[in-house]
Structure formats: C-alpha cells, structure tokens
C-alpha positions as CSV (number, residue, x, y, z in Angstrom):
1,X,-6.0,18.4,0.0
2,X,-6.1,14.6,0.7
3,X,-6.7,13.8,4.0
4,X,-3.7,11.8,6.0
5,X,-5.7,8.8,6.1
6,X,-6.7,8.9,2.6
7,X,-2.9,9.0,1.4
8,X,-2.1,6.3,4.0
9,X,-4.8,3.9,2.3
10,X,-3.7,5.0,-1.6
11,X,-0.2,4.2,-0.5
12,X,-1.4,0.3,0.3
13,X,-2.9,0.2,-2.7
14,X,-0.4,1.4,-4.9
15,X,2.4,-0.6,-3.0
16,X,0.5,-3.5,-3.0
17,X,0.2,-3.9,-7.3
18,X,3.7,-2.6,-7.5
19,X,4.5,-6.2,-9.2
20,X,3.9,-7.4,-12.5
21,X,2.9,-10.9,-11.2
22,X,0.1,-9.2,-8.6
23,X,-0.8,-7.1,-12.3
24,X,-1.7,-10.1,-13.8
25,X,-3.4,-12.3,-11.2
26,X,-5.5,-9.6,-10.6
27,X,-6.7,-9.4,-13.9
28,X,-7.2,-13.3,-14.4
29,X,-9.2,-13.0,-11.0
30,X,-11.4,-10.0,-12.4
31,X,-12.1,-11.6,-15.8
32,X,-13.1,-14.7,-14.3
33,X,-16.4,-13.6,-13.2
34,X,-16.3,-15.9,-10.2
35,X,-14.3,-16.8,-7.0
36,X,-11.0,-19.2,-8.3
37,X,-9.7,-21.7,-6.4
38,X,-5.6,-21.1,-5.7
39,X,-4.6,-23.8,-7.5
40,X,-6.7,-22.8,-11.0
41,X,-4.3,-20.0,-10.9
42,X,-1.3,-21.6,-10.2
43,X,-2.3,-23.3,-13.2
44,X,-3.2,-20.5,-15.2
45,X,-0.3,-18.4,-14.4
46,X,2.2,-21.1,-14.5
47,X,4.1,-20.2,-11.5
48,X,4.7,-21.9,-8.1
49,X,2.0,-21.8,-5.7
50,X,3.9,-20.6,-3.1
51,X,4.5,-17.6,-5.3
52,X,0.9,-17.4,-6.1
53,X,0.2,-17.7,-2.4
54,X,2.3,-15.0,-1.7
55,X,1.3,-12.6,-4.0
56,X,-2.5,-13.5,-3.2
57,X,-1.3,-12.6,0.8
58,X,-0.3,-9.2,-0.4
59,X,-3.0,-8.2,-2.5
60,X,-5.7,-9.2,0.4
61,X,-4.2,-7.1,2.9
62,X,-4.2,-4.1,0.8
63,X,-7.9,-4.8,0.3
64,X,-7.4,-6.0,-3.8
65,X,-8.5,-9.5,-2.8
66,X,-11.1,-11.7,-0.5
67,X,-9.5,-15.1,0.7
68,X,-12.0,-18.0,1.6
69,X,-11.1,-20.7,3.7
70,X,-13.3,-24.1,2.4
71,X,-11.8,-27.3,4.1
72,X,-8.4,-28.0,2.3
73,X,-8.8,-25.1,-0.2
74,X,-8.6,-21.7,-0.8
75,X,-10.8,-19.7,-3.0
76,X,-9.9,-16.1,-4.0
77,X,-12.0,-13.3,-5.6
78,X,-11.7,-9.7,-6.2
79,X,-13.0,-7.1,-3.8
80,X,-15.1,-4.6,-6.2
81,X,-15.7,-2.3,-4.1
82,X,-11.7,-1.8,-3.5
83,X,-11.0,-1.3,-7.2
84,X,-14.4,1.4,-7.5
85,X,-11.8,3.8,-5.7
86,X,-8.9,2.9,-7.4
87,X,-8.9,5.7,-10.3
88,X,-10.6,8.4,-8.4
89,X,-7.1,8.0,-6.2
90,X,-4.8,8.2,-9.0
91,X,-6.4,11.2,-10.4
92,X,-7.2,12.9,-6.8
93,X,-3.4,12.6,-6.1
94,X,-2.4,14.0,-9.4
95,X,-4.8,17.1,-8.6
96,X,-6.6,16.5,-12.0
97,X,-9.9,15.1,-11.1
98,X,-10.7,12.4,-13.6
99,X,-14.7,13.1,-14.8
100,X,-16.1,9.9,-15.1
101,X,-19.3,11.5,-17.1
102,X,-18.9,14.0,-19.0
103,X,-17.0,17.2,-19.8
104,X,-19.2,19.5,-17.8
105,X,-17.1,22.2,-16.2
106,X,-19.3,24.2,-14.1
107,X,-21.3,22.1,-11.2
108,X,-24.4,24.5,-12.9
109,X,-24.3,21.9,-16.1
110,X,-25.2,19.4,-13.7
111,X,-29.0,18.8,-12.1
112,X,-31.1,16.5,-9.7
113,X,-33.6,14.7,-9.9
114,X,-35.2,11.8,-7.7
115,X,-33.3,8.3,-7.8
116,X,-35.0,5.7,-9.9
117,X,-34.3,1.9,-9.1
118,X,-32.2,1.8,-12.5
119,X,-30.0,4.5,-11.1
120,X,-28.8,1.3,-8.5
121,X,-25.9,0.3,-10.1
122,X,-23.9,3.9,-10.6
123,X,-25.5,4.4,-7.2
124,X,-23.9,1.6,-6.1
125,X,-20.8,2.1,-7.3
126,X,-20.0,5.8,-6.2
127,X,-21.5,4.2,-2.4
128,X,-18.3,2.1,-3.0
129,X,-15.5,4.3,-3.8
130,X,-16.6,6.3,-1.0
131,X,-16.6,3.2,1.5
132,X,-13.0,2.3,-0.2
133,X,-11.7,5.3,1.4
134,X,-11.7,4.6,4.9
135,X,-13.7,7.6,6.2
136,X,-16.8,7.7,5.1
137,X,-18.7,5.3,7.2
138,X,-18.9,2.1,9.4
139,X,-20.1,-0.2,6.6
140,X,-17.8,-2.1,4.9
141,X,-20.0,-2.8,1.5
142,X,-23.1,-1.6,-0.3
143,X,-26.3,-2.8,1.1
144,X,-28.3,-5.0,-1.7
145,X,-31.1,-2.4,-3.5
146,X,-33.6,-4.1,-1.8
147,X,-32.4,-3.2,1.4
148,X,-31.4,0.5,0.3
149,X,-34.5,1.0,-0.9
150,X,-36.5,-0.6,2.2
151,X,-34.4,1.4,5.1
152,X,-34.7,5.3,2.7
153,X,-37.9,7.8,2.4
154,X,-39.0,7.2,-0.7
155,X,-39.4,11.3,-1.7
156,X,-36.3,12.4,0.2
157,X,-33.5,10.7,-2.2
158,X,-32.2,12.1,-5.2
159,X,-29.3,11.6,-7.4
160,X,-26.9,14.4,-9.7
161,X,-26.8,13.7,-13.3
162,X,-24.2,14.7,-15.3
163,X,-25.5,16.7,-19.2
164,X,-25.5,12.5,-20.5
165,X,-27.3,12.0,-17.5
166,X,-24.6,9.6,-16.1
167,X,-25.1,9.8,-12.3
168,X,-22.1,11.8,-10.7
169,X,-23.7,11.3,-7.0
170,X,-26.5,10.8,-4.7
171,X,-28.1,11.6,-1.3
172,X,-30.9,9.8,0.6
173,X,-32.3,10.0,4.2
174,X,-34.1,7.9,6.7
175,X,-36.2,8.2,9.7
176,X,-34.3,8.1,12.8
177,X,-37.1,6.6,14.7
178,X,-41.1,5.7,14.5
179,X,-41.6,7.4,17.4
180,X,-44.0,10.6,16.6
181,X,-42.3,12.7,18.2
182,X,-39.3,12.1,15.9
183,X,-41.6,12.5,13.2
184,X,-39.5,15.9,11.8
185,X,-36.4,14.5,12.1
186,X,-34.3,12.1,9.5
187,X,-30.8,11.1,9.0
188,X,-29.2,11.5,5.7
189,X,-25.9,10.6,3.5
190,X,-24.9,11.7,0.7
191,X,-21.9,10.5,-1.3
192,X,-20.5,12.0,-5.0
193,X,-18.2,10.0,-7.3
194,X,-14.6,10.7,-6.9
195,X,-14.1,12.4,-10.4
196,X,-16.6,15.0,-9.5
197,X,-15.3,15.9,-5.9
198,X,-14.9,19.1,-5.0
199,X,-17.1,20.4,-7.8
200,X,-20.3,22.0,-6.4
201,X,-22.0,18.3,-6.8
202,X,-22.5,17.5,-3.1
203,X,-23.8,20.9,-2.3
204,X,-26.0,20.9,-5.0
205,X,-27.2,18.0,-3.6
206,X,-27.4,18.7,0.1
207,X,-29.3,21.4,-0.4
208,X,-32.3,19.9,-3.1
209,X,-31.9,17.6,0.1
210,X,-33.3,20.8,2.5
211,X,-35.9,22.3,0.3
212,X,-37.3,18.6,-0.3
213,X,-37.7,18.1,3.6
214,X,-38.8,20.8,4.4
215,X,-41.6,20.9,2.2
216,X,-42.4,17.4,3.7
217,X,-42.5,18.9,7.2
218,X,-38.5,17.8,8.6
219,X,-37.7,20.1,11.2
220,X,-34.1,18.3,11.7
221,X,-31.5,16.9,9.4
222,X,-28.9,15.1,11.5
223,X,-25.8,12.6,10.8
224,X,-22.6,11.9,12.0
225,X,-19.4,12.1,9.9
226,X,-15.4,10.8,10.8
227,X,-13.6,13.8,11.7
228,X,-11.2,13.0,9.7
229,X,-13.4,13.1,7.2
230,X,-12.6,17.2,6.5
231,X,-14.5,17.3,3.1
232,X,-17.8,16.1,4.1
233,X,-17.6,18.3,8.0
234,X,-16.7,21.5,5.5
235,X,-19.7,20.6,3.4
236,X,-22.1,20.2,5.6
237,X,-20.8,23.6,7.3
238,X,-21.5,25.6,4.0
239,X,-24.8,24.6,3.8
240,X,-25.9,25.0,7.6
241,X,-25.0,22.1,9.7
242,X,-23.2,22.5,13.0
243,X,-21.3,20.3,14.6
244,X,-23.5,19.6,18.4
245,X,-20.9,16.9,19.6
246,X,-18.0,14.2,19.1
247,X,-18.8,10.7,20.0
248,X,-15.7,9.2,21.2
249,X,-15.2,5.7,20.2
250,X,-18.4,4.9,19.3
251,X,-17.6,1.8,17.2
252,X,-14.3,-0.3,15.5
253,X,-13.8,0.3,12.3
254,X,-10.8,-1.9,10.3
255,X,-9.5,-3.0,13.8
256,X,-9.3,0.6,15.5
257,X,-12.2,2.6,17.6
258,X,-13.3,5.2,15.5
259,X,-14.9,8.4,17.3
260,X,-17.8,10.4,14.9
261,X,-19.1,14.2,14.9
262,X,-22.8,14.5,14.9
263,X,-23.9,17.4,12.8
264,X,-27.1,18.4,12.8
265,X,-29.0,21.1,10.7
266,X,-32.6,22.7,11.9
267,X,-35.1,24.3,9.7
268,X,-35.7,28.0,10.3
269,X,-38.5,27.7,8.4
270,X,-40.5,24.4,10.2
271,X,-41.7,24.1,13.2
C-alpha cells in the first residue's frame, strides 16, 4: 500500500503536467543542460510569457521546477531529484513495480557488496527518489560525494546489485559521536530504488548491515524514521529494531513540524 502522503505528493505531480504546454517546457528545460532564462523560452515555445509564466508557476510548486530570482530576471531549471521519483510513482500506483535493472525475480538473484566511489551516481539517484517522496528524511537533496563519503564509515556501507550489477539500493552508517563511549554505536540509512521496493532488497541490506558491524565491534544501530513512513518502521521491525520513542516536532520539513521514531537495534552478540 502507498502511504496517504505518498499519494497526496504523486497527485501534485501528476496534476501538475496534466497540460501539453507544461509537457513541453519541461522537456525544452531538461534538454537544455542549464538553467534558461524565461524569456529564452518564451522564445523557444512561441507563446506569451504570461503563459509561460504561468505554466512555469505551476510546475514549481509541484516541485518539477526551481525559479531564481536575478535582478530583473528569472532563470528556471529542472529539479532532478523531482523527476528521479517520477516513474517509480507511476509504476507503484499501478501495483506493477517497474525494475529498473534487470529481470531478476527473486530478491536471492540479487547480492551486496561494499559501495565503490563509481557506484555515486546510481547511489545518488535512488537517495533522490527516495527524498522526492516526502517521508524519508529532512534533507531536501543529495549531499555532493565528497561530503557522503567524508560524514560514512568507510567499511560499514554497501550497495545491492542487480545480476548486471546495476545498483538497485544502498545502506551506509556513521558515528553518532567521537566520544568513546559512543564508540559501539552508529547511525545508519538505507534507501532501495523504487522499482525494487518491497522486494527483499532493503532487508537484504539491513542485515549485511548487522553482520558487518558487528564484526567491527557496534553494539547499537540507531536511526530515526517519519512515522508515516510505514515501509521503512516495518523493515526495520523484521530485522530487529524497536521503536524506543517518538520525537514530537523535532524539525520543519516543506513548511510543517514533522515528529520522527527513533529505532534502535542492539547486538545480542557485542558487548
């Protein structure tokens, strides 16, 4: 099932490019390869600008567009990490999951193995279809690699590759402090590209995830999740999380206070 939120955010989407006009601008925009000023598209589309203006207003607040204010003009530029979601949503709602890589039908075809700096850009991409949904964290893009790579343990993040060895998704953890006595504890994420949802690829996974750890000594896996966010609280449940608390409006997301269940997992095994 699609989560109320989820559908609420599709339906913007969907509403928004329910013109042929917004069809087209967008693709002028994304061919373009660079922000456009408005009036370079009036010109290319041959339409008024107050059409153009309008249409440009529409897609923006469905998230299909960033508008930049420079003096007298306006520049405009798609929003990538909108359009990453886009036909993981289509095929979610139809209930026939769209594989992105591959024809694997058993979450057993698939395996992991530690993520490699040229994995970035599929890594990249499934971090933004998951952002485009509304519910899986505070940030509102993917960092740079630089930072990703500077801010994860280097042994303790891994990705799932399809039989072609496309990456289908990825998890990674950090140190929630350099205090020593927080030495055993790390907070993680893990995110799995929409086509491959609800296919055995996030716990598979979350749990290379707790065998890696704990053979590097974590006592405590921890993170916090949306609770809206159904998916990712059941996930973590099947693999041995519990959830120790609910935040309640611990930060504004999109305008709104969001509140966030901390789960938290700890080792039998480490001590």
């Amino acid at each position: 099932m699609i989560s109320s939120q989820q559908a609420s955010t599709w339906a913007s989407w969907f509403r928004a490019l329910g013109d042929p006009t917004r069809i087209e601008l967008l693709h002028v925009l994304a061919t373009a390869g660079e922000p456009m000023k408005v009036g370079a598209l009036v010109e290319r589309l041959g339409i008024a600008q107050s059409t153009v203006s309008h249409h440009l207003g529409r897609l923006s607040d469905a998230g299909f567009v960033r508008l930049r204010r420079d003096g007298p003009t306006t520049w405009c530029e798609v929003n990538r990490r909108c359009f990453a979601g886009l036909p993981g949503a289509a095929s979610a709602i139809m209930g026939q999951p769209e594989r992105t890589s591959g024809e694997a039908a058993d979450p057993r075809d698939l395996s992991v193995r530690p993520l490699d700096p040229a994995d970035w850009p599929a890594v990249r991409q499934i971090y933004a279809a998951g952002i485009a949904t509304g519910d899986a964290t505070f940030e509102e893009e993917p960092p740079s690699w630089e930072d990703f790579d500077a801010h994860r343990i280097a042994g303790l993040r891994f990705v799932a590759v399809a039989p072609d060895q496309a990456v289908v998704g990825w998890v990674a953890a950090s140190p929630v402090s350099d205090r020593c006595a927080y030495a055993g504890v790390i907070e993680h994420s893990v995110y799995v590209d929409p086509g491959w949802q609800r296919r055995g690829a996030g716990r598979l996974l979350l749990e290379h995830l707790i065998r890696a750890s704990e053979s590097a000594g974590i006592w405590t896996i921890q993170s916090g999740v949306f609770p809206e966010n159904t998916a990712s609280r059941a996930l973590h449940g099947r693999c041995g999380f519990r959830e120790v608390g609910l935040r309640e409006r611990v930060g504004r997301h999109h305008g709104r206070w969001r509140d966030v269940v901390m789960l938290e997992r700890r080792s039998p095994t480490v001590s």
